[in-house]
N, C-alpha and C positions, 0 to 999 in steps of 0.2 A: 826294379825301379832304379831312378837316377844316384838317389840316395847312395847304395851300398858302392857304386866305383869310385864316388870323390874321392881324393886323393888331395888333405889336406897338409900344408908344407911350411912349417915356418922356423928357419932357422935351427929346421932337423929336430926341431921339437914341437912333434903333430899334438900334446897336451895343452901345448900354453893357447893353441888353434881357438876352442870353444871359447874360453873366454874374452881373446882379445879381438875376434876377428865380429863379438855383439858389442866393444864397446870404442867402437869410432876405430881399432888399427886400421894403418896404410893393408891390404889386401887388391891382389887381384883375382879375377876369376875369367876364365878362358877356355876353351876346346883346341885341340891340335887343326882341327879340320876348318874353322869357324878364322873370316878375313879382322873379325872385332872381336876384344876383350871389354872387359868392365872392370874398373876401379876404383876403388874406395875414393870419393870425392873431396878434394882439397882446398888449400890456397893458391896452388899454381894454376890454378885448372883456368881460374876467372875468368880469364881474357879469352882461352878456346870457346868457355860457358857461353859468354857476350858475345863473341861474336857470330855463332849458330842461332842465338837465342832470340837477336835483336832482328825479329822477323813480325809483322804484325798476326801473318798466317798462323802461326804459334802459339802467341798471343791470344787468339780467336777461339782456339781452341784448348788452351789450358788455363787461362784467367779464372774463367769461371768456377774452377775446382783450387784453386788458392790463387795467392796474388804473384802476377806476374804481369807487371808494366809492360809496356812499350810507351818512346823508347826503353829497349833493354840495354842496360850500362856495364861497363867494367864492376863501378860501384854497387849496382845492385847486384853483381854476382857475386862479390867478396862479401856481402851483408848475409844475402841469402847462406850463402856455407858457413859462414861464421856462426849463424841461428841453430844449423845443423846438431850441433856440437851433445846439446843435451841427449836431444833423439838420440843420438846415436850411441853414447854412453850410456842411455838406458833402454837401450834393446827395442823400442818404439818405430824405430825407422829406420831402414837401411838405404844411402842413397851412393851410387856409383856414375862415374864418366863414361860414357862411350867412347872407346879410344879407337882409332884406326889409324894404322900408321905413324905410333905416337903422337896424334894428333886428335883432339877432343870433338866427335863430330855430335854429340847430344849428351842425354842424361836417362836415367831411368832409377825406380825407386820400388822399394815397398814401404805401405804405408802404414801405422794404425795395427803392427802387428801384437798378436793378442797369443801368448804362451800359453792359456787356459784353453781358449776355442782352438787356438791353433790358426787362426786366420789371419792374413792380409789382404790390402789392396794394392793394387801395382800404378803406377803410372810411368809415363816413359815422353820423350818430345825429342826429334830427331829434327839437327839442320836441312833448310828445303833444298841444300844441292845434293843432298845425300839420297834422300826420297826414290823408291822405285828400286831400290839396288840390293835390297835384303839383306842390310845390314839393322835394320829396327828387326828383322824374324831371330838374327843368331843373338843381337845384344836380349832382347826379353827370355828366349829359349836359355842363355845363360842365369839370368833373372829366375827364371821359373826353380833352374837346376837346385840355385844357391836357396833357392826358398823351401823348397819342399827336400831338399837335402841339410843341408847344414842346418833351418832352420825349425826342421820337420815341421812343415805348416801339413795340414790336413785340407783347405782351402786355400782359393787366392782369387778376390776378383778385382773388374776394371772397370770403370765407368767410361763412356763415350759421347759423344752428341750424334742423335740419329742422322747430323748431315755429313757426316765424317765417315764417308764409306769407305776412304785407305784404311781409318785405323779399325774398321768394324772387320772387311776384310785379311788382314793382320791377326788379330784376333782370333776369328775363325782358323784362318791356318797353321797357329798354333795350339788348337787344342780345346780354347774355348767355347762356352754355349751361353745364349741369352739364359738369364735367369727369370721368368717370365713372372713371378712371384714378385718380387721385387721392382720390376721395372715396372707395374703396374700401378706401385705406389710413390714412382719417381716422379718429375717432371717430365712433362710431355716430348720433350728435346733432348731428354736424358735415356741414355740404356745402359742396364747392368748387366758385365759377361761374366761368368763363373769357371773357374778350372778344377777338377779335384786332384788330390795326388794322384790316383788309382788313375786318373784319365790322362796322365802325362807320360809323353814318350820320349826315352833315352836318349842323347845325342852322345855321340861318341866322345871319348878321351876328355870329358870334362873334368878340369880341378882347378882349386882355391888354392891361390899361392902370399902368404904373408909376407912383407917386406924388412 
């Protein structure tokens, strides 16, 4: 499994790794192979965040799972990350940039993560000129790495809306399966995907580098 290659880096001291990289440190996480990395999500980010973010299509489909306006502002990116701050010093949520080219083209998250069950939930929203280009398969396929690697989750699921066939799509192609248990006690317009560790496949050269 993905788990045992990480190859965790920080300042030549892979110890300080575990705890700084569950409570908000700068981190990235990348593959040698893979056009997108992920990074620990900041103040600088804002203005990349806004202006991928301030899309209604986006909007449309992630409002409904937490608040996310249109218009989307400068200002509500720098609020939103600044909220961050707890989650992620208490190990609750891991939230990263999608970076390409040094440039912020989405976001992705785990949610709600639970140390006991071992579980999270992912979410993730990619700018609409990025779409189609398989850059949302290698950012979540990093996502997945850093979760059931670093964070040894045993689970990890996603929620979707059944008209959202790219992201159901997506999904499926990395690995996921409807949870057919669960969705039958969701909303009609809602489906729950599931991944287990045991069902996740390696991408090469991936590691977690602290800043």
């Amino acid at each position: 499994m993905l788990y045992k290659y990480i190859n965790m880096v920080l300042r030549n001291d892979a110890d300080a790794v575990d705890s700084l990289c569950l409570q908000g440190e700068p981190m990235e996480i990348r593959a040698r192979n893979f056009r997108v990395l992920l990074k620990t999500m900041g103040i600088e980010d804002a203005a990349g965040i806004a202006d991928n973010a301030n899309d209604p299509e986006i909007t449309r489909n992630v409002a409904r799972f937490g608040e996310f306006p249109f218009p989307y502002t400068e200002e509500h990116a720098l609020s939103f990350i600044s909220s961050l701050r707890e989650k992620q010093a208490n190990g609750t949520e891991s939230h990263f940039s999608i970076t390409l080219d040094n440039k912020i083209i989405g976001a992705c998250a785990l949610m709600g993560i639970d140390s006991k069950t071992k579980r999270a939930e992912l979410g993730y929203w990619l700018g609409r000129r990025y779409w189609g280009m398989g850059y949302a398969k290698e950012a979540l396929t990093l996502l997945l790495g850093f979760g059931f690697g670093r964070l040894d989750l045993s689970r990890i699921a996603a929620r979707t809306f059944k008209s959202n066939e790219r992201s159901i799509r997506l999904l499926n192609s990395i690995g996921f399966s409807k949870d057919e248990s669960i969705c039958d006690a969701m909303r009609d317009d809602e489906l729950e995907y599931i991944i287990d560790k045991r069902d996740y496949s390696d991408p090469a050269g991936l590691e977690a580098v602290g800043e």
